[in-house]
matplotlib code that plots the C-alpha trace (Angstrom):
import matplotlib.pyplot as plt

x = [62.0, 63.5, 64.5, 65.7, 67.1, 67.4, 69.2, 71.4, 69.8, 72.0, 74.7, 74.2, 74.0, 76.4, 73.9, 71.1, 69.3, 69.5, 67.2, 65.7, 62.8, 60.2, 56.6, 55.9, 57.4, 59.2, 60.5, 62.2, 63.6, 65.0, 66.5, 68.3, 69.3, 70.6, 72.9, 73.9, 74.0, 74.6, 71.8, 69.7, 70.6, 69.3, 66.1, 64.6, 64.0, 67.0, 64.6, 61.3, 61.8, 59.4, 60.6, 62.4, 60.3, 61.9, 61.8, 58.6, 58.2, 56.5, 55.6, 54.8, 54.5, 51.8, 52.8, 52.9, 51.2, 48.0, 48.0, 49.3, 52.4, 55.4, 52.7, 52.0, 52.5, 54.8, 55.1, 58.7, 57.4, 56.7, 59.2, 59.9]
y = [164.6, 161.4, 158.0, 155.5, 152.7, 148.9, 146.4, 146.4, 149.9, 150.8, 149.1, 150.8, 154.5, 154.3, 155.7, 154.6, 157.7, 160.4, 163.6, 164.5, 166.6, 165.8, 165.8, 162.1, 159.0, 158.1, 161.6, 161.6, 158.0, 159.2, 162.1, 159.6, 157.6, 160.5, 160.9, 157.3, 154.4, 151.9, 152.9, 153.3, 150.3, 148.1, 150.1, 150.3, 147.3, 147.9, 148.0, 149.6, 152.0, 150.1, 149.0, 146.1, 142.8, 142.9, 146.6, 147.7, 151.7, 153.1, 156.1, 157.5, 153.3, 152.9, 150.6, 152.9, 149.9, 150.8, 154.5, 154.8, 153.0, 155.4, 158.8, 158.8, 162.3, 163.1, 166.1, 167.8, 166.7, 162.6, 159.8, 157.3]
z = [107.7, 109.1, 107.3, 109.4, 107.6, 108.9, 108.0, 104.5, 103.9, 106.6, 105.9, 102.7, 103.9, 106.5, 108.9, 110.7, 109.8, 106.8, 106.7, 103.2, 102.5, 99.5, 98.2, 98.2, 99.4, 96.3, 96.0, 99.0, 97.9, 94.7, 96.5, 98.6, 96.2, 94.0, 96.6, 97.1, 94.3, 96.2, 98.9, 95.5, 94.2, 97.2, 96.8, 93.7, 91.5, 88.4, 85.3, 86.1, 89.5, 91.3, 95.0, 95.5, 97.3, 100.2, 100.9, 103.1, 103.7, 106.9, 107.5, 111.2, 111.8, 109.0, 106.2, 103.0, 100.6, 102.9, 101.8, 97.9, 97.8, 96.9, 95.8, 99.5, 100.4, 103.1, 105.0, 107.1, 110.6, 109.1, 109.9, 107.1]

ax = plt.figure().add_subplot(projection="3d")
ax.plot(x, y, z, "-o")
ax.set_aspect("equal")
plt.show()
């Protein structure tokens, strides 16, 4: 699937968008982030995994918080 990235997160990546595949949301996060400190970092909040404040997470244009949060399943043809 796609994740485009705004902002810092893109800054971050050094891309405006990665490709990742994964069960859930926070799968494909951690997958990313594997891959990337730094992009990881900027994330995920340091001490309990949880999303940072700032960070909302979309996918297909719907706000992931109105689904369930990061164990929103995500399928190969889904845009993050």
């Amino acid at each position: 699937m796609i994740i485009k990235l705004f902002g810092g997160l893109r800054k971050k990546a050094g891309a405006s968008e990665l490709y990742e595949s994964g069960a859930t949301i926070r799968e494909v996060l951690e997958k990313i982030s594997a891959d990337n400190e730094d992009l990881g970092a900027a994330i995920f909040a340091k001490n309990n995994g949880e999303l940072r404040p700032h960070i909302r997470v979309m996918v297909n244009g719907v706000d992931s918080e109105l689904a369930q949060g990061l164990d929103t399943t995500v399928g190969d043809d889904d845009q993050i």
